[in-house]
N, C-alpha and C positions, 0 to 999 in steps of 0.2 A: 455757422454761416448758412444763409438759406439763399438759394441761388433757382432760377427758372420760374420764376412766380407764374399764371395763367389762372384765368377767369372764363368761368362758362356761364351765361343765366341762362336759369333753365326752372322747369317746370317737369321734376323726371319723378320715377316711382321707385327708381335705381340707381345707385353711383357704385361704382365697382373700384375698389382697392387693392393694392398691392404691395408687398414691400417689395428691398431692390433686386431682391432675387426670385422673386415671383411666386416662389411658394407661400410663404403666409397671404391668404386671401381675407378682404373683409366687403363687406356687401352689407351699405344703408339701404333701407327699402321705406318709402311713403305708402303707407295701405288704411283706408280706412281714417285719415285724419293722424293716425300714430305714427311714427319712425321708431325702427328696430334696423336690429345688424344681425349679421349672421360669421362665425370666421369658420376659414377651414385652412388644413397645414396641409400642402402637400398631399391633392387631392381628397383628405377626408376629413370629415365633420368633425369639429371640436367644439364650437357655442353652435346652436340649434337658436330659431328664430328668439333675440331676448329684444328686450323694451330699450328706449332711451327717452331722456326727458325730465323734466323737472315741475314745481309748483312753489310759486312763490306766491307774496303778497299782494305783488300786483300785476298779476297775472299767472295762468297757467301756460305753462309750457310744455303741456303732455297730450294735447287732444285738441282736435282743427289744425293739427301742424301741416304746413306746404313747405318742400324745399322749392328756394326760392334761385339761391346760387350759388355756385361750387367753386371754390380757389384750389389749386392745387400746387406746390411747391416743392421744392427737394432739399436735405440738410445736411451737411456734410461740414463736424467738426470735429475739433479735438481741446479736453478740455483735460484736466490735472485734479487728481483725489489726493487727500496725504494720507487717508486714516481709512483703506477700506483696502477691498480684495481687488484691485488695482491701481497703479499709479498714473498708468495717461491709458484717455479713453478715446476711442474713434469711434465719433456718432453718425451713422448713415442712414438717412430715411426719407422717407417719402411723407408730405405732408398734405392733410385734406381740409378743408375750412368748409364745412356746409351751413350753408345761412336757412333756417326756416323762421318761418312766419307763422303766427296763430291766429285764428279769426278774430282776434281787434286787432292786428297789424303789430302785436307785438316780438320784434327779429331775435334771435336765437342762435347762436356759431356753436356749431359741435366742432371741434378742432379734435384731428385723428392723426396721431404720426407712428408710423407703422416702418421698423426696423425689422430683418429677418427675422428675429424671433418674438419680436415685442411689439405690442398696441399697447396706446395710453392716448386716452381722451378724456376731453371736459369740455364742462359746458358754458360759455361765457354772454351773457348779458347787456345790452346795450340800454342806453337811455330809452325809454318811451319818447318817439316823435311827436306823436299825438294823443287825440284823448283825454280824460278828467285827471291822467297823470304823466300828461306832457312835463319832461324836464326834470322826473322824478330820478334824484341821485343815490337812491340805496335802495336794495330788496332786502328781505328776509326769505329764505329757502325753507318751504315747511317740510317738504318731502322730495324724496327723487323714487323715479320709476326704473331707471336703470336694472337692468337683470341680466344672471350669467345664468341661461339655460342649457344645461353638458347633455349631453345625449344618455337614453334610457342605459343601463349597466353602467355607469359611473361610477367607482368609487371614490370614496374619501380618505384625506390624511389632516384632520383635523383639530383645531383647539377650540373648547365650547367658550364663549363668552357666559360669566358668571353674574347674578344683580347683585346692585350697588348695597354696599354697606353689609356686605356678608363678609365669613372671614376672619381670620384676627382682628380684633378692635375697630371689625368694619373698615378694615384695607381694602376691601376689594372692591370692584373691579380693577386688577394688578396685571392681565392675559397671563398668569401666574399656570393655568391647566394641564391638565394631559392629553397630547396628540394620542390617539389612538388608529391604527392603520387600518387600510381596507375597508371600510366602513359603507353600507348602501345608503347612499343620498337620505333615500326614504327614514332610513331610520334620525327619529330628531336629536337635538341637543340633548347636554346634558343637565342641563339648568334652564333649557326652555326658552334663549336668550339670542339663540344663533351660534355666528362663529367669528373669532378675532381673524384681522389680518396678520399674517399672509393665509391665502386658504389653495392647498394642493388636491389637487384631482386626476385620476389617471383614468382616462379614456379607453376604454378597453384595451382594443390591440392601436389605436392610434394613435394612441402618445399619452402627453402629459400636458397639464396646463396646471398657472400657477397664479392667482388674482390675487391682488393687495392696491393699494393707493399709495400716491406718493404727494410732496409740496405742501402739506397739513402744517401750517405754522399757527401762531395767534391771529389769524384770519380767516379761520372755518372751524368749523367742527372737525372731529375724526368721526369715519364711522366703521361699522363692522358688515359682514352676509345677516342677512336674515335666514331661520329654516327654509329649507326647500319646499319648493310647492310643486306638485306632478303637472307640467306643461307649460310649467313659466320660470324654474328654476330660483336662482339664490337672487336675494332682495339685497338692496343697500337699506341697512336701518342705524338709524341714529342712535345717539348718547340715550338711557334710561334716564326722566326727568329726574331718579332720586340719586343720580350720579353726582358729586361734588358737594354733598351733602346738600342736596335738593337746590342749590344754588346756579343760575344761569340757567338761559335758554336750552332748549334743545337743538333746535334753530338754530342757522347762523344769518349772520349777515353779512353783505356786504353790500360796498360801493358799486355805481354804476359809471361808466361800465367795467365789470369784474365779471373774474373768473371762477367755478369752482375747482378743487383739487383734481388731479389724473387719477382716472381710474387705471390700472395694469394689469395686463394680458398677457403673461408669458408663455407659449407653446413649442412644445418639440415633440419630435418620433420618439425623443431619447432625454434623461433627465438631464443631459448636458447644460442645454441652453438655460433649464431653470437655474440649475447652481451658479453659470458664471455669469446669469444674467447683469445687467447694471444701468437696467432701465429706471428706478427709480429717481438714479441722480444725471439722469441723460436730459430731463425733460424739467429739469428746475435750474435755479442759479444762485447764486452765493448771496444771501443778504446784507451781510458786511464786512468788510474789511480784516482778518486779521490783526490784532494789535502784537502780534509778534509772532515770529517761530514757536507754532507749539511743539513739545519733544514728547514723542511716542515710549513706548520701553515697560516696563515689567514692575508689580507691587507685590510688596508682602501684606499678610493679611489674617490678624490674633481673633479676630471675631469670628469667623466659620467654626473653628475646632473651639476656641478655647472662651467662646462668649462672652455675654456684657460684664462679666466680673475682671477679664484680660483689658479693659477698658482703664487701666490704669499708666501711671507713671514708668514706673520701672519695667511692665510687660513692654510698653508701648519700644521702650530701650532697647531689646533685648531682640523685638523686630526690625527698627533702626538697623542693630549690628548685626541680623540676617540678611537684610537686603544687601550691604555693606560688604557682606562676606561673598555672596552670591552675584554680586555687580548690578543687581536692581536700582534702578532709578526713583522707584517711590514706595511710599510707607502707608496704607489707609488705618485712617485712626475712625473708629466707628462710633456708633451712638454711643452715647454718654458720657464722653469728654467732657462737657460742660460742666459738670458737676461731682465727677469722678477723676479725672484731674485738673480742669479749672484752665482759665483764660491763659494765668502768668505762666504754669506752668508748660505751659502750650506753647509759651514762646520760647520756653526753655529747651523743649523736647525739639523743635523745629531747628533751632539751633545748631543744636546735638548733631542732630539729622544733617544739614547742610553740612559739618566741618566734616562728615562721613562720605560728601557725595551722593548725597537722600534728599529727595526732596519730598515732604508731606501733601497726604491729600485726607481732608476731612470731611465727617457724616454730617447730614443735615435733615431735620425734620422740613417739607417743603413748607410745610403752618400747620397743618394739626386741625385746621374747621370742616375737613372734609370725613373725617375717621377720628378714633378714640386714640389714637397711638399716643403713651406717654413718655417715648422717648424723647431727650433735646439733643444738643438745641434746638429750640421750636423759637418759631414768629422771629426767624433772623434773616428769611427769605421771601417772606411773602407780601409783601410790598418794595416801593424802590427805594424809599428812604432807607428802610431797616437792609436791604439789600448793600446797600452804597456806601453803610456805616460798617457793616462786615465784610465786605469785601474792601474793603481800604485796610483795615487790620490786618485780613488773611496778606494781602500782597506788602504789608509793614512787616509782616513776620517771615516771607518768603513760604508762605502756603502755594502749592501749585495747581491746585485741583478741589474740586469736591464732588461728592457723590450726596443728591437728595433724594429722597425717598420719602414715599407716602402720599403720590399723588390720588387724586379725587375721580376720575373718566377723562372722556373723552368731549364734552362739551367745550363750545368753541374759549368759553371763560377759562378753562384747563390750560386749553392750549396757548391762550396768551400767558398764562403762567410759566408754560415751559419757555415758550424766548423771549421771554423777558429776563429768565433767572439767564438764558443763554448771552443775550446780547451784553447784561448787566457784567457778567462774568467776566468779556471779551472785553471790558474797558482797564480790567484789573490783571491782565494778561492770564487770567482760572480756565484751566478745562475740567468739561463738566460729564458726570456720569449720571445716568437716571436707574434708581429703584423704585420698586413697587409702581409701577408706571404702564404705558401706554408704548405701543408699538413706535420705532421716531420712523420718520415718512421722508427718507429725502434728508436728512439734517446733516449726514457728514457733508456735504457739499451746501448744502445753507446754511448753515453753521460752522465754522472755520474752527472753534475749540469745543466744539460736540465729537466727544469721542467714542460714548456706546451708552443702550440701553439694558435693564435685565427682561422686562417682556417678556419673560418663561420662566419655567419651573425649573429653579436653580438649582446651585449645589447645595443651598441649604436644606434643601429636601434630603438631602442625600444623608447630612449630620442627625437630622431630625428625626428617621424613623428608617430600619431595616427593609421596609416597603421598598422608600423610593429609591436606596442604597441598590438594590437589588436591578430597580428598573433605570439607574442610571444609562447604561450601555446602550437601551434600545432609545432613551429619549434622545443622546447624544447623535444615533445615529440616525433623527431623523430634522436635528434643524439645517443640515448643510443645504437642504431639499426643501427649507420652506422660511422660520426664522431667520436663520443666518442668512439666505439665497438675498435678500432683502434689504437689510441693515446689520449694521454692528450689533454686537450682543456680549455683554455681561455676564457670563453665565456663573462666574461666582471663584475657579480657582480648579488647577491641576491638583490634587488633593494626594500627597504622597502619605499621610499617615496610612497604615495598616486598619486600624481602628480607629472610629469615633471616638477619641477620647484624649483628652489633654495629657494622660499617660499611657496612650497609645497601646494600652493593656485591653480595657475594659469597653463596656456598650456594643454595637454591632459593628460588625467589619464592614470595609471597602468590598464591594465585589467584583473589582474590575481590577489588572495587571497594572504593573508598573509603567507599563509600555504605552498601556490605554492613556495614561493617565496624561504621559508626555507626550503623546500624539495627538490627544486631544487639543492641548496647547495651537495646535499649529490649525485642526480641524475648526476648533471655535476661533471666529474672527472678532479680534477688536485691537486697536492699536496702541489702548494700555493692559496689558495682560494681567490677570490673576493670576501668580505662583504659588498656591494655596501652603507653601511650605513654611515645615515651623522647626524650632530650633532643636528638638531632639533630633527631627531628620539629618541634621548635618555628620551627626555621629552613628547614626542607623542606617544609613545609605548610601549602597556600593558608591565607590568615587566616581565611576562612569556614569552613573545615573545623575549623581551632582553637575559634572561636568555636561554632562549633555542638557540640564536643566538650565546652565548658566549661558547657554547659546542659544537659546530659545528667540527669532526675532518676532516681532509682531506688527509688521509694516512692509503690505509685499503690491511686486511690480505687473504680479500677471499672477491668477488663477484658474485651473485647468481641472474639469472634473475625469476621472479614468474610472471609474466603475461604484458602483451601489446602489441600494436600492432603501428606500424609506425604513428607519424604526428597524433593519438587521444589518447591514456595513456601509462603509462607506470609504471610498480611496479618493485622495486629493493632492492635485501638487500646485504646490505653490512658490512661485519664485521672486527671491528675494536679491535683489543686486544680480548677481551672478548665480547665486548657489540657490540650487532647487530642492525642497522640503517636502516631501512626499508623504503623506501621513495615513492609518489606515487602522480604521475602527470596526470590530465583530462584533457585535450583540448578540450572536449566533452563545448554544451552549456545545458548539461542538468545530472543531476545527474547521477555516475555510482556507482553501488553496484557491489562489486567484491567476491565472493566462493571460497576464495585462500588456498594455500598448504603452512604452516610457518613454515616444518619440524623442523628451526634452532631453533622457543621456541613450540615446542610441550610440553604441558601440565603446559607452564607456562603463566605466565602474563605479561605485554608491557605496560609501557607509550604509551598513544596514543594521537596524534594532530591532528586537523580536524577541518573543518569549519564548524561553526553554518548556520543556512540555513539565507539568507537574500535575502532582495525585491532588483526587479531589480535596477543594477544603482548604488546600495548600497556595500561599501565593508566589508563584514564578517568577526566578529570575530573568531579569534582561541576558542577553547574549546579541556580542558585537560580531559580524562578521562583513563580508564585501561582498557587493552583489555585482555578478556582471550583468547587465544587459547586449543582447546580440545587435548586430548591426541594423539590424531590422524595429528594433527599439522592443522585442519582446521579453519580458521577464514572468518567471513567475516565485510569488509570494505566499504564503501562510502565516493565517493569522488566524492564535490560538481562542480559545471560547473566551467571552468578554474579554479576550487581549489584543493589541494593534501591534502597530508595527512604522517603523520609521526610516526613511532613507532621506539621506543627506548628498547631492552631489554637483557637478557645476557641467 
């Protein structure tokens, strides 16, 4: 609801912003023909003078701009997530509408809505009044000038965008990279390419800030940062023409009059406000309809550990009666069904599944024209016919889901790809999971069966080479604070094997606890979960470990950051119905004892999970005990090197 509308015309060189509690500051200035902003949190500098504006086809929008008039409005609603880190949201802000004008009289709305800790703006378009392109009903957008200029000593926690067609079979660009922390501005990419959203930055002793985009449907492009540049800061740069396998503009378009997507500004003293942010889906709205109650809940998963060979009939069974045993809701059956067990047999296996209480979700090749990948099924999704002919099967077989993979960038032809596969899906009652993909922007709340994306560098890195095994704990510990802060994420599966290896003997080990592993669960958000568990586990795994696995929920009412810091810990509670899950990751190699604040059980007691100490080399068991917290809601915690730690209480 928007309430208190007011109009100024005016002719100023300044408009001054605020949210409703008056600390986040934002400041348009007219200088020079250009418009720029400036924010600051609670009296100090966070963006330094950046650019706003755009150029399109028919007309620029970046230079001779006049603000002309300023609406200004206030927002105050509340709106319902099913599938993210809360379930009902209170929007309050302050809203600004600046109209400028270009010297041929072409008008311009920067639209700014500014919550305590969040800006998001965009820039919207009207018809040409006059002119050789009076009446004209569509732009093309060639560029934007938009820039986040952070002030000098800034560092970075970032992921390099990588060029198109690099990669396995020319997967990529997948935002598949590694965050690395601390990092000085100055220093460039990794690939020369910029940087994917979300993009985190710690302000010296000021704070934090956290930029990303949201509302990116098949109606724009996505884009990424550009490298930094000394005095003008991080750029919006577009899709790489040879993304999508050279196919589609770089360019977007749209109608007139249209808007483009939100850019988002998240800033705090403290990395609070980033993690429980939920600006992304405050500032968009649901594109359709629900065609039923989608059900959130937990899958088992043969392809991490036990690969495309586990792509059969009888493995596929043997997950079925894991999930079955463990109370899981579904089953992912991965690439190469198609032809390693085949259509009929799929109805058989689905079957199976269902008289279990299982319900299946299957791999999909999204088409195959943008990368070499020869996995299938391929070309069963990339049009609406072939779309409408498989998902009418999947829902005659009691399919629930699917997971596709192998998207092409981030150009706007991409992006109709994803909701279309989305919208297509919602007629067949399918929720859909994205691999090898693109960051989603806004889609749990525009998308009603969009459940999560992978967008990082998963657990399969983890199967894949002792490297990334090694570096899992720091990367875990650095998406609550940037990936995850943002959207759901996929990150692949709690991975209880000991070892990489189908007999849990052989290849490299896990390097993280048992505790990590089921903390992790609760720390990575999406609200169909990977169980990464396989059937030997059942018999190799203390029974409290099972049992606590089997409680696992993954659909919560309220999110609460209590302490960490980027890429070394990170402590999170989150609460679910009544009961609050507290969960708590060390990437550190050496024990940390934590003096935290647990308002949510002050003066009560918590299940608590935690690793016994054990010799190097060795993996530690769990150990159960109760934790009090004082009336004052203070506890304190320890959590061992690469181990977490877990509390459960109401």
């Amino acid at each position: 609801m928007i309430v208190g509308i007011s109009a100024l015309s005016m002719s100023a060189e300044n408009v001054l912003m605020a949210s409703p509690d008056g600390k986040l500051q934002v400041t348009v200035s007219e200088e020079n023909g250009k418009i720029g902003y400036t924010v600051d949190y609670d009296g100090k500098s966070m963006l330094q003078k950046s650019a706003l504006g755009l150029k399109t086809n028919i007309g620029n929008y970046e230079d001779n701009l006049t603000i002309k008039e300023v609406r200004t409005s206030h927002v105050d609603h509340t709106y319902t997530l099913t599938q993210s880190k809360a379930s009902q949201v209170h929007v309050v802000a302050n809203e600004w509408q600046i109209d400028c004008v270009n010297g041929d009289g072409l008008r311009m709305t920067i639209t700014f809505h500014i919550s305590n800790n969040d800006i998001a703006y965009r820039y919207t378009l009207s018809i040409p009044e006059r002119g050789r392109l009076r009446d004209k009903r569509s732009a093309v957008v060639t560029s934007e000038a938009t820039t986040f200029n952070l002030a000098d000593g800034t560092t970075t926690f970032l992921c390099p965008q990588i060029k198109p067609g690099t990669g396995w079979m020319g997967t990529k660009p997948s935002y598949e990279e590694e965050y690395k922390p601390d990092v000085p501005m100055t220093q460039k990419s990794a690939f020369g390419c910029g940087y994917t959203f979300p993009c985190l930055f710690k302000v010296g002793t000021a704070g934090w800030v956290l930029v990303s985009e949201t509302g990116v449907g098949g109606d724009y492009c996505a884009s990424h940062l550009s490298d930094y540049q000394q005095g003008k800061g991080y750029g919006i740069a577009s899709p790489d023409p040879n993304e999508n396998g050279g196919i589609g503009s770089v360019n977007a378009a749209i109608p007139l009059p249209g808007s483009t997507p939100w850019r988002t500004i998240t800033v705090g003293s403290s990395l609070k406000p980033i993690v429980e942010t939920t600006i992304p889906f405050d500032v968009v709205e649901p594109r359709y309809e629900p065609s039923q109650v989608y059900q959130p809940g937990r899958y088992t998963w043969s392809w991490l550990i036990w690969q495309d060979n586990s792509c059969n009939y009888d493995d596929q069974v043997q997950f079925v009666d894991l999930a079955a045993t463990m109370g899981y809701e579904y089953v992912l059956v991965d690439a190469l069904w198609d032809t390693q067990i085949g259509r009929e047999k799929m109805e058989q296996l689905s079957k199976y599944a269902q008289q279990k209480g299982v319900a299946l979700m299957l791999w999909y090749n999204s088409n195959g024209v943008a990368n070499d990948a020869p996995q299938g099924p391929k070309n069963c999704l990339n049009t609406s016919i072939a779309r409408n002919k498989e998902m009418a099967w999947m829902k005659r077989i009691g399919v629930k889901g699917i997971k596709v993979d192998f998207f092409g960038g981030d150009k706007q032809e991409t992006m109709r790809l994803y909701e279309d596969i989305l919208a297509d899906a919602n007629r067949y009652g399918i929720q859909v999971i994205f691999h090898g993909c693109t960051l989603p922007r806004g889609w749990e709340r525009m998308y009603p069966n969009y459940v999560a994306s992978e967008a990082v560098l998963a657990s399969e890195n983890v199967f894949f080479s002792d490297y990334h095994a090694k570096q899992e704990a720091k990367q875990l510990t650095m998406h609550p604070f940037s990936r995850n802060a943002v959207a759901a994420m996929d990150w692949g599966g709690t991975i209880m094997n000991k070892y990489l290896s189908r007999d849990n003997k052989s290849r490299h080990a896990r390097t993280t606890t048992d505790v990590f592993e089921i903390a992790a669960a609760i720390v990575n958000q999406t609200s169909i979960q990977c169980i990464a568990i396989y059937p030997n586990n059942l018999s190799e795994l203390p029974q409290s470990e099972l049992d606590l696995l089997k409680r696992i929920p993954t659909t919560w009412d309220e999110t609460v950051f209590i302490d960490g810091y980027p890429m070394q810990y990170v402590l999170l509670a989150r609460r679910h119905g009544n009961e609050w899950w507290i969960a708590g990751l060390n990437a550190g190699d050496a024990p940390l004892t934590l003096n935290v604040d647990l308002p949510m059980l002050a003066g009560k007691t918590a299940e608590c999970f935690t690793d016994k100490k054990a010799a190097p080399g060795e993996f530690p068991d769990m150990q159960a005990s109760v934790l009090k917290v004082n009336k004052k809601g203070k506890a304190k915690i320890t959590l061992q090197p690469n181990g977490g730690t877990l509390l459960i209480g109401q």
